[in-house]
C-alpha positions as CSV (number, residue, x, y, z in Angstrom):
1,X,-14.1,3.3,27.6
2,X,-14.5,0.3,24.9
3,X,-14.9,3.2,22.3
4,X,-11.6,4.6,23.2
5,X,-10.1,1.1,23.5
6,X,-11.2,0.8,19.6
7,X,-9.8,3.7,18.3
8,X,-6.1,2.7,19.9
9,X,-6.5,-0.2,18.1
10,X,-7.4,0.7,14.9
11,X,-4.7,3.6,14.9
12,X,-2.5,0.6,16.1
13,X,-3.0,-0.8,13.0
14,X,-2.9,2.1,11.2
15,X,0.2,2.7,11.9
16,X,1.0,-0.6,11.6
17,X,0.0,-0.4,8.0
18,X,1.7,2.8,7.4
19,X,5.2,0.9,7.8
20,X,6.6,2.7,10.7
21,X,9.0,-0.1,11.3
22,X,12.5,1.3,9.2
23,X,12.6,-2.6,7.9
24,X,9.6,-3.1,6.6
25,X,8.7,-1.7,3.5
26,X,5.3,0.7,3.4
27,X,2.8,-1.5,1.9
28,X,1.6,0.0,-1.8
29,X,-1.5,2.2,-1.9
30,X,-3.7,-0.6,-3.0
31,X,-2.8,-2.8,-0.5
32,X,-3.3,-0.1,2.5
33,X,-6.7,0.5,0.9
34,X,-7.8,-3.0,0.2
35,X,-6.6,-3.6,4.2
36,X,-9.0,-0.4,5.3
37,X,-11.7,-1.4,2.7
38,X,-11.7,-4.5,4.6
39,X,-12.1,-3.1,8.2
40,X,-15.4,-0.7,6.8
41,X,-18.5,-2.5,7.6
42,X,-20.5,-3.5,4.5
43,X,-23.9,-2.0,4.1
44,X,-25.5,0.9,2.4
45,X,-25.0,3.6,5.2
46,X,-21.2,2.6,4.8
47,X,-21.3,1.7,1.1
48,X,-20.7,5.6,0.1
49,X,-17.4,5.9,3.0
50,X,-16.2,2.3,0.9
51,X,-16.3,3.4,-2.3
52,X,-13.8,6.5,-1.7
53,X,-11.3,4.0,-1.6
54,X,-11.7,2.4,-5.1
55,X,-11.4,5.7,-6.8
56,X,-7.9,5.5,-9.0
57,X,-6.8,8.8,-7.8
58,X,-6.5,8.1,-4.1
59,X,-3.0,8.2,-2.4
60,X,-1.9,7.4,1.1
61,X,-3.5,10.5,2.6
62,X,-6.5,10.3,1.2
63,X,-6.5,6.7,2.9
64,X,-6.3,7.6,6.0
65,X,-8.8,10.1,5.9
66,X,-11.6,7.7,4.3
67,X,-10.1,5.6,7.4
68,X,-10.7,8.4,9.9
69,X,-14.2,9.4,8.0
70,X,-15.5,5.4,8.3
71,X,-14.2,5.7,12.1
72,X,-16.2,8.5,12.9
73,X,-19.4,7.7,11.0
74,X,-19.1,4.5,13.5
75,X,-18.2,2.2,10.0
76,X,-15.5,0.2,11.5
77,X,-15.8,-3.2,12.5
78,X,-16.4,-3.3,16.2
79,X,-14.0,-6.5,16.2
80,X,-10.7,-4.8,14.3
């Protein structure tokens, strides 16, 4: 159940991020990644997940699919 209770969260917060709300702006792509960057835990089975999100090219999909990746490999915070 707690696993499940994470997830909502953290797509909570994703969505959150996204800018769903019509007046808040969506944050910029370095912002969303530096936010998810910060959620990834920080050690070498992680590092690899982390990195993705430093590459220049990345855009808002590709975000949220290092997001999704980190979430899976159990890479997520347990607190966020």
């Amino acid at each position: 159940m707690k696993p499940m209770l994470i997830a909502t969260v953290a797509m909570a917060v994703i969505l959150f991020i996204s800018g769903c709300a019509k007046q808040e702006q969506a944050l910029e792509t370095s912002k969303r990644a530096e936010l998810i960057t910060e959620m990834i835990i920080d050690n070498a089975s992680c590092r690899a997940v982390k990195d993705k999100l430093t590459l220049p090219s990345i855009d808002n999909d590709g975000i949220e699919r290092v997001y999704f990746e980190a979430l899976k490999a159990g890479c997520i915070h347990k607190d966020v």
